[in-house]
MARBA-308609 format. One record per residue (C-alpha): chain; residue number from 1; residue in three letters; x, y, z. Coordinates in Angstrom, 3 decimals, padded with zeros to 6 digits. Layout:
<rs>
+-------+-----+------+----------+----------+----------+
! kette !  nr ! rest !       c1 !       c2 !       c3 !
+-------+-----+------+----------+----------+----------+
!     A ! NUM !  ALA !        X !        Y !        Z !
...
+-------+-----+------+----------+----------+----------+
</rs>
This chain:
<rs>
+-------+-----+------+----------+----------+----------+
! kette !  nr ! rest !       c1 !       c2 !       c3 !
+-------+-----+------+----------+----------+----------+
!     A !   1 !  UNK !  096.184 !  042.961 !  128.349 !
!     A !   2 !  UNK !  099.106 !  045.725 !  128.284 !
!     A !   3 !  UNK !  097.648 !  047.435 !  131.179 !
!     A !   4 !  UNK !  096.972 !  044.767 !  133.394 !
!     A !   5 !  UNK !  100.371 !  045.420 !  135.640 !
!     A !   6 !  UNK !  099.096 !  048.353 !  136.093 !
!     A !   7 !  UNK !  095.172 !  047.648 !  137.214 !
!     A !   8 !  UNK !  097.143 !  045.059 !  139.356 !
!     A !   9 !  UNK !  099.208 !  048.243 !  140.867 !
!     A !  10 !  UNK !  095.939 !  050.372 !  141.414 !
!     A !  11 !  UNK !  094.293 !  047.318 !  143.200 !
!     A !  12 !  UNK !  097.469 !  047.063 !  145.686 !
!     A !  13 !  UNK !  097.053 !  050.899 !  146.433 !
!     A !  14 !  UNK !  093.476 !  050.904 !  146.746 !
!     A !  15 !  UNK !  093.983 !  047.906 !  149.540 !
!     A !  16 !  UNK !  096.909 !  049.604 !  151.192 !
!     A !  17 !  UNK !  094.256 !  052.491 !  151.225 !
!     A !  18 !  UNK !  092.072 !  050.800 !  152.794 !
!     A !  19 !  UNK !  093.912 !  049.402 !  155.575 !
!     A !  20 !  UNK !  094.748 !  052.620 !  156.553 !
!     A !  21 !  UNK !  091.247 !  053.536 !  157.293 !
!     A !  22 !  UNK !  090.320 !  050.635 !  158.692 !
!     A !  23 !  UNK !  086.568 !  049.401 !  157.882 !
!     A !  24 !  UNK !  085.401 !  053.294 !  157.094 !
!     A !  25 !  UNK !  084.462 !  053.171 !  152.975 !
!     A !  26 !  UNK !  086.956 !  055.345 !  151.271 !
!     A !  27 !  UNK !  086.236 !  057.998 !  148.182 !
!     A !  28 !  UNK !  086.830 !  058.774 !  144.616 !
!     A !  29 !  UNK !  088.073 !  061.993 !  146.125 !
!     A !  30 !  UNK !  090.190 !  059.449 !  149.269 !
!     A !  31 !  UNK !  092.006 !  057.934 !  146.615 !
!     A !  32 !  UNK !  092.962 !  060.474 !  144.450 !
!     A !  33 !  UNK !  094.628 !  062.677 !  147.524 !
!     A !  34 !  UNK !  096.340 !  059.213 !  148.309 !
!     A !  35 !  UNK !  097.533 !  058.990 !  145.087 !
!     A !  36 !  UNK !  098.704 !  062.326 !  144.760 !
!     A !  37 !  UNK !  100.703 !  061.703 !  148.078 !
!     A !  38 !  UNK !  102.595 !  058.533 !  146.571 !
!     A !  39 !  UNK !  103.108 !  059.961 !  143.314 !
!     A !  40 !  UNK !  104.661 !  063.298 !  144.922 !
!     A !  41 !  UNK !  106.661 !  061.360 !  147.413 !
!     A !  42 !  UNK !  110.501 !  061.949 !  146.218 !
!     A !  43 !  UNK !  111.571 !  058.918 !  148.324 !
!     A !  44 !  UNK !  108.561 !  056.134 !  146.660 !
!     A !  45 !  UNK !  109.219 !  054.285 !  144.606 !
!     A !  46 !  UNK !  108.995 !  054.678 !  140.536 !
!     A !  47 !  UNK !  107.096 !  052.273 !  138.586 !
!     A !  48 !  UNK !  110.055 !  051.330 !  135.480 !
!     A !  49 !  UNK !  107.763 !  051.490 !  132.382 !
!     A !  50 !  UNK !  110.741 !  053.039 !  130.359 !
!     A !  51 !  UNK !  111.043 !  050.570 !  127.143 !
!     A !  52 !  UNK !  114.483 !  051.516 !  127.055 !
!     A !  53 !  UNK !  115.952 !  050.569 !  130.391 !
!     A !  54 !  UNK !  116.330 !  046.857 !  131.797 !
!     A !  55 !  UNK !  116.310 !  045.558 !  135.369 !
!     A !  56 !  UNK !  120.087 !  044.507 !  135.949 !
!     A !  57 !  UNK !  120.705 !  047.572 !  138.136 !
!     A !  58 !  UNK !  118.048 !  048.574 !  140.598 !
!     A !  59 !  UNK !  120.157 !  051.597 !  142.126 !
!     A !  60 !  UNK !  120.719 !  053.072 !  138.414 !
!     A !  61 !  UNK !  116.914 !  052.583 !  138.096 !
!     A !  62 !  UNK !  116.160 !  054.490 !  141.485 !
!     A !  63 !  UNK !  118.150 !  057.357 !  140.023 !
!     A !  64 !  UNK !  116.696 !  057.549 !  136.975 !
!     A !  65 !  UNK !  113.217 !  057.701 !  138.126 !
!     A !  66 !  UNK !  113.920 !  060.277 !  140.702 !
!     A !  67 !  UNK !  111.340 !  062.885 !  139.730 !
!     A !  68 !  UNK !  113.543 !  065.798 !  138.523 !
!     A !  69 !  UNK !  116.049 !  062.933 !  136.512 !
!     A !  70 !  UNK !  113.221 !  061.419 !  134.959 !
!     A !  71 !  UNK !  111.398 !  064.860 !  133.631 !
!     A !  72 !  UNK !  115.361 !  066.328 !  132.526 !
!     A !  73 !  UNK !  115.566 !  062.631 !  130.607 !
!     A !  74 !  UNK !  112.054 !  062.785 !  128.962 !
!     A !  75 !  UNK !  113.313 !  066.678 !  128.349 !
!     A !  76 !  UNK !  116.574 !  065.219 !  125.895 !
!     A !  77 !  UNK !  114.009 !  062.590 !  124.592 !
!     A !  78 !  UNK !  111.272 !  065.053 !  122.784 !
!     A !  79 !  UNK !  114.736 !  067.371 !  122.004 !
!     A !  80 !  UNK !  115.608 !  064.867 !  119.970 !
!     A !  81 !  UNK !  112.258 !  063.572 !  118.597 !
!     A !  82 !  UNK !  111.902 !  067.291 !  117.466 !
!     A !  83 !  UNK !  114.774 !  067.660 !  115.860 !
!     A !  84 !  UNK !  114.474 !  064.788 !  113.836 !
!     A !  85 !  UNK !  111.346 !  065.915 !  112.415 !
!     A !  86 !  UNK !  113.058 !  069.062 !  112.011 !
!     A !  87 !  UNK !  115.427 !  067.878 !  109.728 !
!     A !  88 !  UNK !  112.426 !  065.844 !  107.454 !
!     A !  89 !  UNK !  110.481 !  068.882 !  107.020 !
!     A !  90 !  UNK !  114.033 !  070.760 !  105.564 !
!     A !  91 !  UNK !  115.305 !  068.068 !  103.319 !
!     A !  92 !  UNK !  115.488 !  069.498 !  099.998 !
!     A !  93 !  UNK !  116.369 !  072.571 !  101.484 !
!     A !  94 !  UNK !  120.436 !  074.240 !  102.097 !
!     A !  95 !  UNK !  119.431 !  074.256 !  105.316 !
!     A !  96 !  UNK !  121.403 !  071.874 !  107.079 !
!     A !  97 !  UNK !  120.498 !  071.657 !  110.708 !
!     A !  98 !  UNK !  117.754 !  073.106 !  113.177 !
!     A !  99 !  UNK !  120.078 !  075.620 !  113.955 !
!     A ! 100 !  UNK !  120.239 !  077.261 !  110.863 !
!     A ! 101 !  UNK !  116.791 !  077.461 !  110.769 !
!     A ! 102 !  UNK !  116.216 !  078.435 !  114.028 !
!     A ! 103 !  UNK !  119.134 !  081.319 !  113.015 !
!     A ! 104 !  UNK !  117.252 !  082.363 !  109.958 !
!     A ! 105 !  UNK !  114.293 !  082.450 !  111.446 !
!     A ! 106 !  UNK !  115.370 !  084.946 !  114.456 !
!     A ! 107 !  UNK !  116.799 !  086.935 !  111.763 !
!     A ! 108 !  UNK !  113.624 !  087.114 !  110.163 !
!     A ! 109 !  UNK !  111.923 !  088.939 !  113.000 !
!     A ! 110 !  UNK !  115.211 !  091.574 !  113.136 !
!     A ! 111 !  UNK !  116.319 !  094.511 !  110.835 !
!     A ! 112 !  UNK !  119.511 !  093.416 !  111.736 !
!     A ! 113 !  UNK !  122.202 !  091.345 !  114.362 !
!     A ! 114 !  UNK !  125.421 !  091.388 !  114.501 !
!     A ! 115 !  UNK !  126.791 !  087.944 !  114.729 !
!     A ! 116 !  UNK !  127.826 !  087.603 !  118.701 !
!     A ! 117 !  UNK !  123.746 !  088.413 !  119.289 !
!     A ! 118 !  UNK !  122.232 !  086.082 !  116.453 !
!     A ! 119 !  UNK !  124.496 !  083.236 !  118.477 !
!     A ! 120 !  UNK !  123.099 !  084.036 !  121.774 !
!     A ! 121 !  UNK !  119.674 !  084.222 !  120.968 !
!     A ! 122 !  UNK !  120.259 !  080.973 !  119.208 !
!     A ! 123 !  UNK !  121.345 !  079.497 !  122.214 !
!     A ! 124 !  UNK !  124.708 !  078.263 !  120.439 !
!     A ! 125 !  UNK !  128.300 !  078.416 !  121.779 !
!     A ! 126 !  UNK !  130.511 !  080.495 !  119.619 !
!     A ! 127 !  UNK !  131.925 !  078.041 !  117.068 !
!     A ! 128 !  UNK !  129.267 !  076.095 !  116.131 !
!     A ! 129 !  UNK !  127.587 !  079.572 !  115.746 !
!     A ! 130 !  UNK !  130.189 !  081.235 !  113.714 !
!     A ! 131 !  UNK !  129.707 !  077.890 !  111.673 !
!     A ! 132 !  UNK !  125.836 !  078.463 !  110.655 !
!     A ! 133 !  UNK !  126.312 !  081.802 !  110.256 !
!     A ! 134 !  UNK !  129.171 !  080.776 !  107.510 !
!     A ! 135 !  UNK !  126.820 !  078.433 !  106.397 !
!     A ! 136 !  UNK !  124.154 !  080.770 !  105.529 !
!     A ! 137 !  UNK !  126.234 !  083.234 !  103.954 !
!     A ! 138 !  UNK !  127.521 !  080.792 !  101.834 !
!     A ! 139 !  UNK !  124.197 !  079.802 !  100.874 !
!     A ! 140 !  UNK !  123.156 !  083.401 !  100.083 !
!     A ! 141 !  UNK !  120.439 !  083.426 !  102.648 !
!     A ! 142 !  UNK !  122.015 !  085.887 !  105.104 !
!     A ! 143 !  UNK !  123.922 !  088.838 !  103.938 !
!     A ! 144 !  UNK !  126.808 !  090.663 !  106.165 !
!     A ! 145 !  UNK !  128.707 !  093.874 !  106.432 !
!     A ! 146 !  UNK !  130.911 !  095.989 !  108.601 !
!     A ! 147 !  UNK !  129.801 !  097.731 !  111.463 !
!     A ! 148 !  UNK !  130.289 !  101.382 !  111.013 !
!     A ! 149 !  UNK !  131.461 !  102.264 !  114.503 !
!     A ! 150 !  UNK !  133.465 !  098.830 !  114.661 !
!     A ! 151 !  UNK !  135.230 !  096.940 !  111.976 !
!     A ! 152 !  UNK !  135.664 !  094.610 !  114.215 !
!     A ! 153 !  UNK !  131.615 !  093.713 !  114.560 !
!     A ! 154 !  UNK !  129.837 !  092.605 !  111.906 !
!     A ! 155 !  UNK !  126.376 !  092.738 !  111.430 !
!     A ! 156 !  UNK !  123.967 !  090.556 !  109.511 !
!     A ! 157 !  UNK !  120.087 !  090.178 !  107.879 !
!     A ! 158 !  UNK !  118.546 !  088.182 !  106.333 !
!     A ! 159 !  UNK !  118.160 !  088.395 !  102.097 !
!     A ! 160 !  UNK !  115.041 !  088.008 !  100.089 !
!     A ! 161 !  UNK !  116.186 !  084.583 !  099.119 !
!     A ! 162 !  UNK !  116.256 !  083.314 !  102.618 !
!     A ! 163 !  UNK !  112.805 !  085.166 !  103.666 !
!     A ! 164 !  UNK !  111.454 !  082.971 !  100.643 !
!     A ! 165 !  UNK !  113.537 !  079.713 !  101.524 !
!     A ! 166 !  UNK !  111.780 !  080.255 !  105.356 !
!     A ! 167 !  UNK !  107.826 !  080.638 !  104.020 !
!     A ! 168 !  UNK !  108.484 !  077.692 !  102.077 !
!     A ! 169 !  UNK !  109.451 !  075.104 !  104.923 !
!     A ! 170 !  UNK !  106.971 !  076.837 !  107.668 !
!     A ! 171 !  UNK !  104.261 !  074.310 !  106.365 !
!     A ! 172 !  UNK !  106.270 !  071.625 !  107.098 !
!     A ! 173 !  UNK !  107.592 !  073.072 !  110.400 !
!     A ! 174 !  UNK !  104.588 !  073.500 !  111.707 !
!     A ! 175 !  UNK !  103.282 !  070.073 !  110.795 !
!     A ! 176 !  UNK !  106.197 !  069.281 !  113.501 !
!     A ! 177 !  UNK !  104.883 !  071.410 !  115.508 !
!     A ! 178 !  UNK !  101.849 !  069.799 !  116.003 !
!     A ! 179 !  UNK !  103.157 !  066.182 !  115.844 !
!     A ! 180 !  UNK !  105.453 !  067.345 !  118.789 !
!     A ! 181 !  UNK !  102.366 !  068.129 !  120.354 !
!     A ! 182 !  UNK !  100.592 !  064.815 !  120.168 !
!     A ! 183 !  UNK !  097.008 !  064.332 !  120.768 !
!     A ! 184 !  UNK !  097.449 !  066.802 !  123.751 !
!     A ! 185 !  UNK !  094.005 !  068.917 !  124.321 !
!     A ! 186 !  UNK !  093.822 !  071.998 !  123.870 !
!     A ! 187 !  UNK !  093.622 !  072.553 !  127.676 !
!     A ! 188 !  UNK !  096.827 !  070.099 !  128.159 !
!     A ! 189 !  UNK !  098.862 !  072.303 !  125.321 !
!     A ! 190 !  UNK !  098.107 !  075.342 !  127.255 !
!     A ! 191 !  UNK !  099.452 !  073.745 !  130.424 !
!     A ! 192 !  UNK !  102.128 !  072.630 !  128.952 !
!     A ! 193 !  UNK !  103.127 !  075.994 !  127.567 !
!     A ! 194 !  UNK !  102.802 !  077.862 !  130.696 !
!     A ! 195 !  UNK !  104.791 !  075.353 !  132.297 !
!     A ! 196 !  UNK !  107.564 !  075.623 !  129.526 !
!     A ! 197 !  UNK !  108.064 !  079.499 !  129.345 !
!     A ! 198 !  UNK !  108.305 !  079.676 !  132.777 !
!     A ! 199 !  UNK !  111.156 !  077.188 !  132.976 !
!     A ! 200 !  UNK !  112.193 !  078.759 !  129.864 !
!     A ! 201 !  UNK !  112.449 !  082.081 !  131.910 !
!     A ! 202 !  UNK !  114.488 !  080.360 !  134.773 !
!     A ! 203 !  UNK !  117.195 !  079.109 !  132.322 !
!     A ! 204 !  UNK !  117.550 !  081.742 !  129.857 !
!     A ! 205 !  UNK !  118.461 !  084.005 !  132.853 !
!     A ! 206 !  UNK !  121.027 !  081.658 !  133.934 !
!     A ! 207 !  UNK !  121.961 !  081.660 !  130.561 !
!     A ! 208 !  UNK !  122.337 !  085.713 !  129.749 !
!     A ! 209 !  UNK !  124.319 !  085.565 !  132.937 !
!     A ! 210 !  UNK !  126.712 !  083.034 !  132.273 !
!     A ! 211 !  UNK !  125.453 !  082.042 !  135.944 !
!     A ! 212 !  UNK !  126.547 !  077.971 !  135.382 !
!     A ! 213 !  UNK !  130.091 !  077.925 !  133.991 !
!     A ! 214 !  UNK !  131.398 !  074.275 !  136.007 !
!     A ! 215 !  UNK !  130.754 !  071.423 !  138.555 !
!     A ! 216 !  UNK !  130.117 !  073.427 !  141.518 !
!     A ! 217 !  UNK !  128.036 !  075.848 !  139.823 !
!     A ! 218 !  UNK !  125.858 !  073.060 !  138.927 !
!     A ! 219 !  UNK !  125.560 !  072.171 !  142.495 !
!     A ! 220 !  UNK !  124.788 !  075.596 !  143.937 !
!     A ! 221 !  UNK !  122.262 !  076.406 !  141.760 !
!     A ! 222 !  UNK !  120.558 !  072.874 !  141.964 !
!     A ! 223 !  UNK !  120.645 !  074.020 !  146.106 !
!     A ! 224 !  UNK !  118.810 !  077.019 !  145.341 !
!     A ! 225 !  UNK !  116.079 !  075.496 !  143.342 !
!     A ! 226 !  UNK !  114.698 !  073.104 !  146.253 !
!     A ! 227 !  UNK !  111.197 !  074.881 !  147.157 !
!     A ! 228 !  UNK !  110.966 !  076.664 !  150.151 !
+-------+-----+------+----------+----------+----------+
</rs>
């Protein structure tokens, strides 16, 4: 049986439980606050059910399942799983990477960007920006001209051909969407989506900002996120 290590792990918390209250009959409700309190204890320790990881170093181990580490990890893990379905559901396509569809795709919902906003939005640096947007001109998707006030700006839109090229792949997108989604409830996805925009909301203000540029800025504003 897969699970048996871990029947074997609620039987050794339901006795540890119960020595703790001595001969009085504990609760559903006893051991699910008990629970709660192991599970939410930073310094317990983390059950290694990570298929990925060995045993040959316990301290690396500790580290990685230190509650924040091991959410951030499982964070790169479904960025990853998502963009590889990404790129399924746009073979065929000239659209190269999530990025340029993710670009196209904000441009679909503007008039108009000039290039420096399109890259923020898309959450790129400038480079690798400037290199989708090339991309997509290339491609004939996106369509760019001076700015009138500023030859130095240039603005961009989207063309016909790339608002077709978009309604064509959003059936497949959103087939990622919900396979990113699992067999989540509906209650779970709603959860999990309030729980997303509002760290979405703490990072993209960091991000606007330009709040975390090195080390140290790393380290100050880990400081400030410990709860009160």
């Amino acid at each position: 049986m897969k699970s048996y290590q871990l029947i074997h792990q609620l039987i050794s918390l339901v006795e540890e439980l119960e020595a703790e209250n001595h001969s009085r009959e504990v609760s559903i409700q006893d051991f699910t606050g008990f629970l709660l309190n192991k599970v939410g204890d930073p310094t317990g320790n983390n059950i290694n059910n990570e298929v990925r990881f060995g045993n040959s170093d316990t301290t690396a181990l500790d580290i990685a399942y230190q509650l924040d580490n091991n959410i951030s990890r499982l964070f790169v893990f479904m960025g990853r799983y998502a963009k590889s379905y990404i790129k399924k559901a746009l073979e065929g396509t000239s659209l190269q990477t999530t990025e340029d569809f993710t670009a196209l795709a904000i441009l679909l919902t503007h008039n108009h960007l000039s290039k420096s906003e399109l890259i923020s939005h898309n959450l790129q640096e400038k480079t690798s920006g400037t290199e989708v947007i090339r991309r997509l001109i290339a491609s004939g998707l996106v369509r760019q001209w001076d700015d009138v006030k500023d030859k130095r700006s240039k603005h961009i839109a989207i063309t016909a051909e790339g608002k077709g090229l978009l309604f064509s792949v959003f059936e497949h997108t959103s087939y990622v969407g919900k396979i990113i989604t699992g067999k989540l409830t509906v209650a779970e996805k709603f959860t999990l989506q309030y729980l997303l925009q509002k760290l979405e909301s703490f990072h993209l203000e960091h991000y606007e900002k330009k709040t975390i540029l090195n080390k140290e800025d790393l380290k100050r504003i880990a400081s400030e996120t410990i709860p009160a």
